[in-house]
C-alpha positions in Angstrom: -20.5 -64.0 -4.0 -22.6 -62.5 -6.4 -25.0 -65.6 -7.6 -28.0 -65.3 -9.5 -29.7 -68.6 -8.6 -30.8 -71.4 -9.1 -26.9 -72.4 -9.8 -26.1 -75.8 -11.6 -22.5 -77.1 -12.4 -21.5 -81.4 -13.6 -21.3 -83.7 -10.5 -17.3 -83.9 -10.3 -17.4 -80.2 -9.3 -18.9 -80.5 -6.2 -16.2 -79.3 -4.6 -15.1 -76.7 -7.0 -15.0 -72.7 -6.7 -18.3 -71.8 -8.3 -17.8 -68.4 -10.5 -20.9 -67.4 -12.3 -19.3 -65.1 -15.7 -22.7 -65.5 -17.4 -26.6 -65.5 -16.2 -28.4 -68.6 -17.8 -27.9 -70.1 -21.9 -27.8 -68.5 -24.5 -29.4 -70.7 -26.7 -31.7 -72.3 -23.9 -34.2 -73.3 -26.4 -33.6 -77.5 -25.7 -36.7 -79.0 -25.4 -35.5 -81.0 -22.8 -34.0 -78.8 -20.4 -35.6 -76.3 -18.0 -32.6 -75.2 -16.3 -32.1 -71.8 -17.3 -36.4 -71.8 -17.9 -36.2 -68.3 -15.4 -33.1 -66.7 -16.3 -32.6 -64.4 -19.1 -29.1 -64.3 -20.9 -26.6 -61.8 -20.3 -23.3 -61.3 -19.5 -21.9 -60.6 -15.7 -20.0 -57.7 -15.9 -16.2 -58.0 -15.5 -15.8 -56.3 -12.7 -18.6 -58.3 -10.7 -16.8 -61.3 -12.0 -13.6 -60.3 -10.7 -14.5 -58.9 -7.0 -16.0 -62.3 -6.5 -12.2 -64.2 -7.4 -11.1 -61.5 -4.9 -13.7 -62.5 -2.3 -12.8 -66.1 -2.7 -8.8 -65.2 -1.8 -9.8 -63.2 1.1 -11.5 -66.0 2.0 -8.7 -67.8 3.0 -9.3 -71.5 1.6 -7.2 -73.1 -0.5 -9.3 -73.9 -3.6 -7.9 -76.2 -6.1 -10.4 -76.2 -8.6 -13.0 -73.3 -10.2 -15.9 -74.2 -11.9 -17.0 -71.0 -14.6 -21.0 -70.8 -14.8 -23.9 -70.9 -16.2 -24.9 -72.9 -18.8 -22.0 -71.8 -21.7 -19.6 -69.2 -20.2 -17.3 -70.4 -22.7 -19.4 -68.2 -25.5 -18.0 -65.0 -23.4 -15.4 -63.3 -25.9 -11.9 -64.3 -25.8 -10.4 -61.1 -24.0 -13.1 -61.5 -21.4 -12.2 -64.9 -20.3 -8.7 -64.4 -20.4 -9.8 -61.6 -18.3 -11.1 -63.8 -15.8 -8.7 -67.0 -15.9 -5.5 -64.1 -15.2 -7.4 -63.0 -12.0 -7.7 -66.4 -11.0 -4.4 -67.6 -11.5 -3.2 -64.4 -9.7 -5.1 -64.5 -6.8 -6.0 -68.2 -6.4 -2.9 -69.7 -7.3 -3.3 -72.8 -5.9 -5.8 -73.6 -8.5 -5.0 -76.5 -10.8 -7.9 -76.2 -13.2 -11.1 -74.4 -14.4 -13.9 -76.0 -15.8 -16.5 -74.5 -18.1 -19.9 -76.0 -20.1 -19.4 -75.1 -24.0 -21.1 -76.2 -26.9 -20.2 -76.1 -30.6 -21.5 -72.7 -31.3 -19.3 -71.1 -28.7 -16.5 -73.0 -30.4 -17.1 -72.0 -33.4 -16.6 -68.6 -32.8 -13.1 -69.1 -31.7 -10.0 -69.4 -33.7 -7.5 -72.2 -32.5 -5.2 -69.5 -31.4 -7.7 -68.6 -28.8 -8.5 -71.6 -28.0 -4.9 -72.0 -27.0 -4.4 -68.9 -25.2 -7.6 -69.7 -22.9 -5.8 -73.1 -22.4 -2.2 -71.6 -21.4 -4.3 -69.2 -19.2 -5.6 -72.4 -17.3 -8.9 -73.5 -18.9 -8.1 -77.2 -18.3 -11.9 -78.8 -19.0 -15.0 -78.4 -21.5 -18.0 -80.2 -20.3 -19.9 -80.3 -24.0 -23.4 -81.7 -23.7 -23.9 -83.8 -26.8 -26.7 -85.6 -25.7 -26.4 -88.1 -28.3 -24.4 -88.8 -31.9 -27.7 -89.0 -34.5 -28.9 -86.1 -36.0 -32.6 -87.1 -36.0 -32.5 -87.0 -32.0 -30.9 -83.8 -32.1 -33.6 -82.2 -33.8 -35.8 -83.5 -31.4 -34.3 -81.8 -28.6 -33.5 -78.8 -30.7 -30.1 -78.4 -29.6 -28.9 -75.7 -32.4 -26.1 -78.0 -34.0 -25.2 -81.6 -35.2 -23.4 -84.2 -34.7 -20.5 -82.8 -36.4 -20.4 -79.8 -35.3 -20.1 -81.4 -32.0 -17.0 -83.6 -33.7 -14.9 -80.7 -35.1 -15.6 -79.0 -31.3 -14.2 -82.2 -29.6 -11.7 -82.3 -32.0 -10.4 -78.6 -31.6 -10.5 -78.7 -27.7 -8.5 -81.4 -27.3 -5.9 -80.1 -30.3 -5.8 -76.9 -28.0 -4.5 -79.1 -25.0 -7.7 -79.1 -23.1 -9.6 -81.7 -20.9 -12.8 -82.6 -23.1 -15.8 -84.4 -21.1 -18.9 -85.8 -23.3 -22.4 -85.6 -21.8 -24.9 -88.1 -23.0 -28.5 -88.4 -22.6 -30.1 -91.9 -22.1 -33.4 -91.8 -23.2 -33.2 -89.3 -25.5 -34.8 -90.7 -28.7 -37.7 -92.5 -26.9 -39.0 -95.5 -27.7 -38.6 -95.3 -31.4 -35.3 -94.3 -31.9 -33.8 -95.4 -28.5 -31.3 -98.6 -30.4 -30.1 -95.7 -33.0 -29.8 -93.6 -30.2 -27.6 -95.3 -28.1 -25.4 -97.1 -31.5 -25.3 -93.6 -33.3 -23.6 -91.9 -29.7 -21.2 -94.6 -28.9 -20.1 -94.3 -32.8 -19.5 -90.3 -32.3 -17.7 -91.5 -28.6 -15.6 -93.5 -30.6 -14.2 -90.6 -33.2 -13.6 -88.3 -30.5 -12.2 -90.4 -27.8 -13.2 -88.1 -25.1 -11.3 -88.0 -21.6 -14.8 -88.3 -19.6 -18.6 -89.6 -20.2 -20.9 -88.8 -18.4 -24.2 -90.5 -19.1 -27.5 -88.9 -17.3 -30.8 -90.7 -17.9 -33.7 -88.5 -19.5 -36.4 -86.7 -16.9 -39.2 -85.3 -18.4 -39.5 -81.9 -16.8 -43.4 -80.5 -16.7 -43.6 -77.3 -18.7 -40.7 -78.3 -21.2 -41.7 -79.0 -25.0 -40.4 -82.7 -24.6 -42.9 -83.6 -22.0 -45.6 -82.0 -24.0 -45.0 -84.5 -26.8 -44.9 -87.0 -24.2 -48.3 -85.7 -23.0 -50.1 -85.5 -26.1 -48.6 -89.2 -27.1 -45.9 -88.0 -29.5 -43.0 -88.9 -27.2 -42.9 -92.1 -24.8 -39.7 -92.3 -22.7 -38.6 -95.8 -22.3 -39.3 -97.1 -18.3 -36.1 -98.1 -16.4 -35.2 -101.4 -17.9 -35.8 -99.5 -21.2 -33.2 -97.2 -20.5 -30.6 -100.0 -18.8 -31.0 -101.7 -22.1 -30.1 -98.6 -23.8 -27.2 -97.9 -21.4 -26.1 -101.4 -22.0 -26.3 -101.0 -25.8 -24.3 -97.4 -25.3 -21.4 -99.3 -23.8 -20.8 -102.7 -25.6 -20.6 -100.0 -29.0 -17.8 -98.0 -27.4 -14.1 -98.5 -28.0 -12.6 -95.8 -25.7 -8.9 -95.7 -24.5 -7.8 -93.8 -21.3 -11.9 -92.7 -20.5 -13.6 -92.5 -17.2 -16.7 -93.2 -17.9 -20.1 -92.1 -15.2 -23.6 -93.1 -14.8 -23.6 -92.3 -11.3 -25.6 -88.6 -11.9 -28.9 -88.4 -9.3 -31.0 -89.3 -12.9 -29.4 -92.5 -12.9 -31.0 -96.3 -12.1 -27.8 -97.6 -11.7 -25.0 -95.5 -10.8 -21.9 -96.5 -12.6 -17.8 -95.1 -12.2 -15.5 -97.1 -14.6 -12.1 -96.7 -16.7 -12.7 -97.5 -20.1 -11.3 -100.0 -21.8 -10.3 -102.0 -18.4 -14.1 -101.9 -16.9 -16.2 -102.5 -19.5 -16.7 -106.3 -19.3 -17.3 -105.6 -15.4 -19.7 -103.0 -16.4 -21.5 -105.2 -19.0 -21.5 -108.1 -16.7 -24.0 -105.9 -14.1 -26.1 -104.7 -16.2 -26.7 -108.0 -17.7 -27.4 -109.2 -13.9 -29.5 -106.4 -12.5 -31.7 -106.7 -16.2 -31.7 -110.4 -16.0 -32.9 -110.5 -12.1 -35.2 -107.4 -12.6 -33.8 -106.8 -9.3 -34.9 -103.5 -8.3 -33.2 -103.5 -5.1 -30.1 -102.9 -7.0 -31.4 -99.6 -8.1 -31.5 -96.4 -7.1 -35.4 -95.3 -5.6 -37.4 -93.2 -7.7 -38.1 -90.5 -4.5 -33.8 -90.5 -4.4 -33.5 -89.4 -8.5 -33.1 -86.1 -9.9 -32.3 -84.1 -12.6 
């Protein structure tokens, strides 16, 4: 496979094909994130693309699932992805569903009939990193659009038939803003009812623009129980129907899987405990945790 590392792709793709259509972000300018830190963004060409779908059939192993990389294959122009989805449903057609990061810019370039054709060539899932629902944090971590920008994506994926999984960032807003934070996301949760959450906890990665604010004083991250609280404050404010919802990323304290609405009072109920008890036993170690 042709892979320009390092590769990342969402937890629940562990055991997905891993395609890589782009090289790094395009926007990659979150103060936050030092993913794509190395990489410079360009498109893969077709062709490289496709002899590495043909390398996975001649493989012989039955994948199921195909995750598209890097960080926002989806802004690749319609024609090319359908380009790519075709060749995978005609030479790995035991696959059930690709899986792509995309953000409200790459959206926005799209018109809902295309949005539609990449879903009835078998894009089944947008992971959309929204990182949180107030505007004020987003300009903090300079992630290019608002809060509803991010709405009228959410709401035009899942019009075109696709999967739509929210990513959140505990943490995000520091100290100062972390209760507006956490009420402002699980608001925005609530008006676009996604099908999955996924809730990472904050690391302050050396040589990002976030952790020089933290170094200079201008940023202070809440410490664990900080960020429990916040997680705790994230979930009594949603009202979700038919979610799964995950804290269980290697950032988290306390890894969490639950169906939302069922779960929630279970979920409340053990955060209350482990912030109660200040049991760190109950947590995961900080040598374990990762971004």
């Amino acid at each position: 496979m042709d892979y320009v590392e390092p590769l990342f792709r969402p937890p629940s793709e562990a055991r997905s094909l891993l395609i890589q259509a782009t090289v790094g972000c395009s926007h990659n300018a979150c103060t936050f994130c030092a993913m794509y830190a190395g990489k410079s963004f360009r498109v893969k060409p077709l062709n490289t693309v496709l002899e590495d779908i043909d390398e996975a059939a001649a493989s012989g192993y039955r994948f199921e699932r195909v995750f598209l990389m890097d960080g926002d294959a989806l802004v690749l122009k319609t024609d090319h992805l359908l380009a790519i989805l075709h060749a995978i449903r005609d030479k790995l057609p035991r696959v059930q569903r690709v899986a792509v990061y995309g953000d409200a810019r790459s959206v926005t370039h799209k018109g809902d009939d295309e949005l539609a054709a990449l879903r009835e060539a078998g894009l089944g899932l947008v992971y959309h990193g929204i990182e949180s629902g107030d505007d004020q944090v987003l300009s903090l971590l300079n992630k290019g659009s608002d809060a509803a920008a991010a709405r009228d994506m959410a709401r035009r994926i899942k019009a075109a038939g696709m999967g739509y999984s929210a990513i959140v960032l505990l943490g995000a807003g520091g100290k100062e803003l972390c209760t507006r934070h956490a009420e402002a996301t699980a608001r925005h949760l609530n008006a676009v009812q996604p099908d999955f959450v996924g809730a990472l906890m904050l690391t302050l990665v050396p040589g990002t623009p976030l952790a020089e604010l933290a170094r200079k004083g201008a940023f202070t991250l809440p410490d664990k129980w900080g960020l429990l609280e916040e997680l705790k404050t994230l979930i009594e404010g949603l009202s979700l129907n038919r979610c799964r919802f995950h804290a269980n990323h290697a950032s988290n304290y306390l890894p969490i899987r639950a169906s939302l609405p069922e779960d929630k009072t279970r979920v409340l109920t053990l955060i209350n405990h482990v912030l109660a008890t200040r049991d760190e036993s109950m947590l995961k170690p900080e040598f374990l945790r990762g971004l």
